[in-house]
C-alpha positions as semicolon CSV with decimal commas, in nm:
position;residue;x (nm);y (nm);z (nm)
1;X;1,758;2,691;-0,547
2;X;1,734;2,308;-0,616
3;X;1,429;2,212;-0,811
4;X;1,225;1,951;-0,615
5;X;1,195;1,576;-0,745
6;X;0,818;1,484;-0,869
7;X;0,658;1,192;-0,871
8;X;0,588;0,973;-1,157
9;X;0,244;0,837;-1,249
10;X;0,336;0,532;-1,088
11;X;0,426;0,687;-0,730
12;X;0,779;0,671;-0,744
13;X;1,003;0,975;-0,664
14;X;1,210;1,040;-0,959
15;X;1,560;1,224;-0,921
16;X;1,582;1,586;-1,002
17;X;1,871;1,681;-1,344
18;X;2,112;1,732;-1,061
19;X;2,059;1,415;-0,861
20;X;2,039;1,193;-1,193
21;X;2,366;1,363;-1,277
22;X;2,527;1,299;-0,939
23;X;2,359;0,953;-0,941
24;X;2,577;0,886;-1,295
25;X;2,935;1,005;-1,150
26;X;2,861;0,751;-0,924
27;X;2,814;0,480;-1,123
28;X;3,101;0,645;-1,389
29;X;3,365;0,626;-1,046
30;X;3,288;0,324;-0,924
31;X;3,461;-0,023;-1,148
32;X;3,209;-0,257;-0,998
33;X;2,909;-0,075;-1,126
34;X;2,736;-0,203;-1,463
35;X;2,513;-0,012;-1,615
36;X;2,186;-0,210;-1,725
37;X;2,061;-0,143;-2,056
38;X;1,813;-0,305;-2,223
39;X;1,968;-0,546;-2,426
40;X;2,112;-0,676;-2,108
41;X;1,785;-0,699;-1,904
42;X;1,657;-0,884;-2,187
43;X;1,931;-1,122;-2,148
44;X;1,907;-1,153;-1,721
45;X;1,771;-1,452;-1,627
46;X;1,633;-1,516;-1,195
47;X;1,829;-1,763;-1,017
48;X;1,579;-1,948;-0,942
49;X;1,239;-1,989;-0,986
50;X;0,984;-1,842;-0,736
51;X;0,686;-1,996;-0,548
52;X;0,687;-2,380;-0,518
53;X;0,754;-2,627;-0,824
54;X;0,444;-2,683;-0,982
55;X;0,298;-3,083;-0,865
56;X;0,206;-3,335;-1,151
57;X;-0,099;-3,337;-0,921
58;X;-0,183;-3,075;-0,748
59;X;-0,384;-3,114;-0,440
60;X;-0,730;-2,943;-0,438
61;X;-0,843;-2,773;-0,117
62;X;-1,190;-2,870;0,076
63;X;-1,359;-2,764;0,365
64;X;-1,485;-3,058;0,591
65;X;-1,659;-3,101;0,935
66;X;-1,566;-3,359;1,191
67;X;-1,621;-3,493;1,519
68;X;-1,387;-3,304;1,773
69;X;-1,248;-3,585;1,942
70;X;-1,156;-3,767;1,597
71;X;-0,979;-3,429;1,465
72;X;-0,820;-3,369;1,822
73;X;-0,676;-3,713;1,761
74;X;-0,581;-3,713;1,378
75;X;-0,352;-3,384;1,536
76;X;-0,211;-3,528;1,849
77;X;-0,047;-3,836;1,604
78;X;0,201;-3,471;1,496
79;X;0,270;-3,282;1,210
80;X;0,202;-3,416;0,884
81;X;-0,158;-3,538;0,990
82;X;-0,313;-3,391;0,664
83;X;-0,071;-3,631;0,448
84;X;-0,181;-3,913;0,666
85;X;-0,525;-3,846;0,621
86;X;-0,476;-3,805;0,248
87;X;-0,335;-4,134;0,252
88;X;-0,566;-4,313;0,443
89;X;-0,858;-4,212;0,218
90;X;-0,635;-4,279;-0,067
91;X;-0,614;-4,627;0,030
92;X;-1,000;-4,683;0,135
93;X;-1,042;-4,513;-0,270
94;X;-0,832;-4,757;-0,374
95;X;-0,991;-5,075;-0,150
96;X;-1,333;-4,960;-0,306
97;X;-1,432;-4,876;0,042
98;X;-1,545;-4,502;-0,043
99;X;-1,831;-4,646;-0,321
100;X;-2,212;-4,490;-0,309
């Protein structure tokens, strides 16, 4: 009778002597397979990076209330209406318009 897998601490399912040993003639018959040891997982590297690039400045997120009919139009001028809006304040910042 075949002795049933177990389950790490983790969760995981591990492979019963039999299955790990099946598992490795596998690998062993097959010329594409490579066998990752440490020393090579130390030297893997991702292709890429994930997530997006990190910005020189990043933007900082707000919450802000206004009139409908001024958002409803901000929206209908199509997508990228948050970069305009960025920019237009950027500007009225930079006019000194935006002073206490």
């Amino acid at each position: 009778m075949k002795k049933p897998s177990k389950l790490s601490k983790t969760g995981i399912t591990l492979p019963t002597a039999q299955e790990d040993a099946a598992i490795n003639r596998g690998i062993a018959q097959d010329s594409d397979a490579l066998e990752l040891t440490p020393a090579l997982a130390r030297r893997l590297m991702p292709l890429r990076a994930r997530g997006r690039p990190v910005a020189a400045h990043p933007k900082e997120p707000m919450t802000m209330r206004v009139d409908a009919d001024v958002l409803a139009a901000i929206k209908a001028s199509g997508s990228g209406w948050q970069t305009r809006v960025n920019a237009l304040l950027r500007e009225a910042v930079r006019r000194g318009e935006l002073a206490a």
